[in-house]
C-alpha positions as a Markdown table, in Angstrom:
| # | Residue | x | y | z |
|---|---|---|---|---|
| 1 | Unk | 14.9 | 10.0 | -6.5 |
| 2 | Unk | 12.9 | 6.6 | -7.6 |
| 3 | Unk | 13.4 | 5.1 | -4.1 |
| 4 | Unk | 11.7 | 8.6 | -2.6 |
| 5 | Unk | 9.1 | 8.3 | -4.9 |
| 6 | Unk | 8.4 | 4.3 | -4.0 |
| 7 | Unk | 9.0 | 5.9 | -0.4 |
| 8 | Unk | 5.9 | 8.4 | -0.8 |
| 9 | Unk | 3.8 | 5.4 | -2.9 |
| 10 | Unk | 3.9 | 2.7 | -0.4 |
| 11 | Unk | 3.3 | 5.8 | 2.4 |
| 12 | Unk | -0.1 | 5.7 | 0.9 |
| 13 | Unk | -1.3 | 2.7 | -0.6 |
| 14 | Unk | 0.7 | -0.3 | 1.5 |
| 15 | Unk | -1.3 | -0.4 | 4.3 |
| 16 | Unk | -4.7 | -1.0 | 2.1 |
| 17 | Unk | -2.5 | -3.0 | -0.5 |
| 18 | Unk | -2.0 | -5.4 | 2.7 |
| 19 | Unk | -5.5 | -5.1 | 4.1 |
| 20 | Unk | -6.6 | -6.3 | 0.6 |
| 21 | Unk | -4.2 | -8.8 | 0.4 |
| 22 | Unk | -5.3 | -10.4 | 3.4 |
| 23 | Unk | -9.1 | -9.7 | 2.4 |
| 24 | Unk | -8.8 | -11.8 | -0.9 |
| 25 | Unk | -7.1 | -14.5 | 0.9 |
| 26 | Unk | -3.9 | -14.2 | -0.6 |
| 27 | Unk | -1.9 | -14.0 | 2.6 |
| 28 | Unk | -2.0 | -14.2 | 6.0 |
| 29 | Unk | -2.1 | -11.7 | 9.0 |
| 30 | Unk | 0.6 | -13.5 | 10.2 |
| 31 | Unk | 2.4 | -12.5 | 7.1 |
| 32 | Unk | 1.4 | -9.0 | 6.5 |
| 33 | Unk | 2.8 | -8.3 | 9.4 |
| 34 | Unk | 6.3 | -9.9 | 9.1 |
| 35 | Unk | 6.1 | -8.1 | 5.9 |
| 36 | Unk | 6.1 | -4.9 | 7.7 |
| 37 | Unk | 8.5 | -5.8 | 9.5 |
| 38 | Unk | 10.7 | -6.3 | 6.7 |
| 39 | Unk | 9.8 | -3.2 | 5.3 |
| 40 | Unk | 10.5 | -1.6 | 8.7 |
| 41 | Unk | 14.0 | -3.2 | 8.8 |
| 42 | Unk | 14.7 | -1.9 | 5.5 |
| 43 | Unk | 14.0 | 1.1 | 6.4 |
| 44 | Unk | 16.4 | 1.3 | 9.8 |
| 45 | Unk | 18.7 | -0.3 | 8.0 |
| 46 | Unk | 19.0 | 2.3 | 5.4 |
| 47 | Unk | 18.3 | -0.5 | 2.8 |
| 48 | Unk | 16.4 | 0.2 | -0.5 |
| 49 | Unk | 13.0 | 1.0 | -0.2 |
| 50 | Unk | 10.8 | -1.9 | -1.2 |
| 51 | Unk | 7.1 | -2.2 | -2.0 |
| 52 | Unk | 5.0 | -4.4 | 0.2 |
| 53 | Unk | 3.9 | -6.5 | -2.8 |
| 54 | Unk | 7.6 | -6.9 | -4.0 |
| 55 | Unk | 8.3 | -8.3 | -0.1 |
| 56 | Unk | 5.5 | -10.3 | -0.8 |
| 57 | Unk | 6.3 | -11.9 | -3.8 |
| 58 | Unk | 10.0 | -12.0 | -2.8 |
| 59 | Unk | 9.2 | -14.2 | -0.2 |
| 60 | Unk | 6.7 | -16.5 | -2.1 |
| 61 | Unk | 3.7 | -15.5 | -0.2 |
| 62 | Unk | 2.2 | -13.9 | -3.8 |
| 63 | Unk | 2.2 | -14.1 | -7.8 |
| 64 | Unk | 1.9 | -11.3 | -10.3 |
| 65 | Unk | -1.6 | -12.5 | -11.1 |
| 66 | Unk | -2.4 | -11.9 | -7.3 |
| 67 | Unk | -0.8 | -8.7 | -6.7 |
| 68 | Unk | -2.1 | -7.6 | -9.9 |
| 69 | Unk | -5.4 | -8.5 | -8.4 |
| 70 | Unk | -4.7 | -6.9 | -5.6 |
| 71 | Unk | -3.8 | -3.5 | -7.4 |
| 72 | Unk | -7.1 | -3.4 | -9.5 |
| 73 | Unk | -8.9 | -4.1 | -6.2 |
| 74 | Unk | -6.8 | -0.7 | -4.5 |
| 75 | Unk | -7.5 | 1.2 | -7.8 |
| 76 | Unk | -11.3 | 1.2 | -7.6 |
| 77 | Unk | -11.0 | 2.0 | -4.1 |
| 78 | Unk | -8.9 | 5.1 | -4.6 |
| 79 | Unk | -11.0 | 6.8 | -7.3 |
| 80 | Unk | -14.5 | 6.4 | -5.1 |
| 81 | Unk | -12.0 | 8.2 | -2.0 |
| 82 | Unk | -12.4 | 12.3 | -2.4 |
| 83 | Unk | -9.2 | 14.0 | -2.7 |
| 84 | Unk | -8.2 | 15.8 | 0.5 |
| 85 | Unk | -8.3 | 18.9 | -1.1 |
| 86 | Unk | -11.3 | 18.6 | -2.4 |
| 87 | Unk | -12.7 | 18.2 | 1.2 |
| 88 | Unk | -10.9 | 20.8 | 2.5 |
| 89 | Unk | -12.5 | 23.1 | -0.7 |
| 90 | Unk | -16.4 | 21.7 | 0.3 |
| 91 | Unk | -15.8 | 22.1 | 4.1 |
| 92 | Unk | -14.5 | 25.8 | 3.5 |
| 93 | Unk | -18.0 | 26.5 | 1.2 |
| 94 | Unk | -20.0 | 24.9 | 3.8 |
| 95 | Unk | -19.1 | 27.5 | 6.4 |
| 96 | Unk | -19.5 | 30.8 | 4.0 |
């Protein structure tokens, strides 16, 4: 149950977590994407499910302090982002 639920988080927020990552100088392109990759071999490999930033800090490419940066950073982003439902309740009042 918790590695679906880690499954269905990283789904959403690991390709921003990354993006962010990268944006704050953290890590590298280079090593987002081996990241991934790692993620992706997990996956295949019917491994557990890990979070990008675990990868990440597994590896030695990140601290807490930075991923915790990173997290606040994703945070603010999410709650300025509009629910999909909520769109989809504005675009069906729009065309009444």
């Amino acid at each position: 149950m918790r590695n679906e639920f880690e499954k269905e988080l990283s789904k959403r927020i690991c390709p921003r977590f990354g993006s962010i990552s990268v944006q704050m100088g953290f890590i590298t392109e280079e090593q987002l994407k081996r990241a991934l990759s790692a993620q992706i071999d997990d996956h295949i490999s019917h491994k557990r499910h890990r979070l990008i930033g675990q990868i990440m800090f597994e590896k030695g490419w990140m601290n807490f302090e930075q991923i915790d940066l990173v997290l606040i950073e994703l945070s603010k982003e999410l709650k300025n982002q509009i629910p999909l439902w909520e769109e989809d309740l504005r675009h069906d009042s729009l065309s009444v």
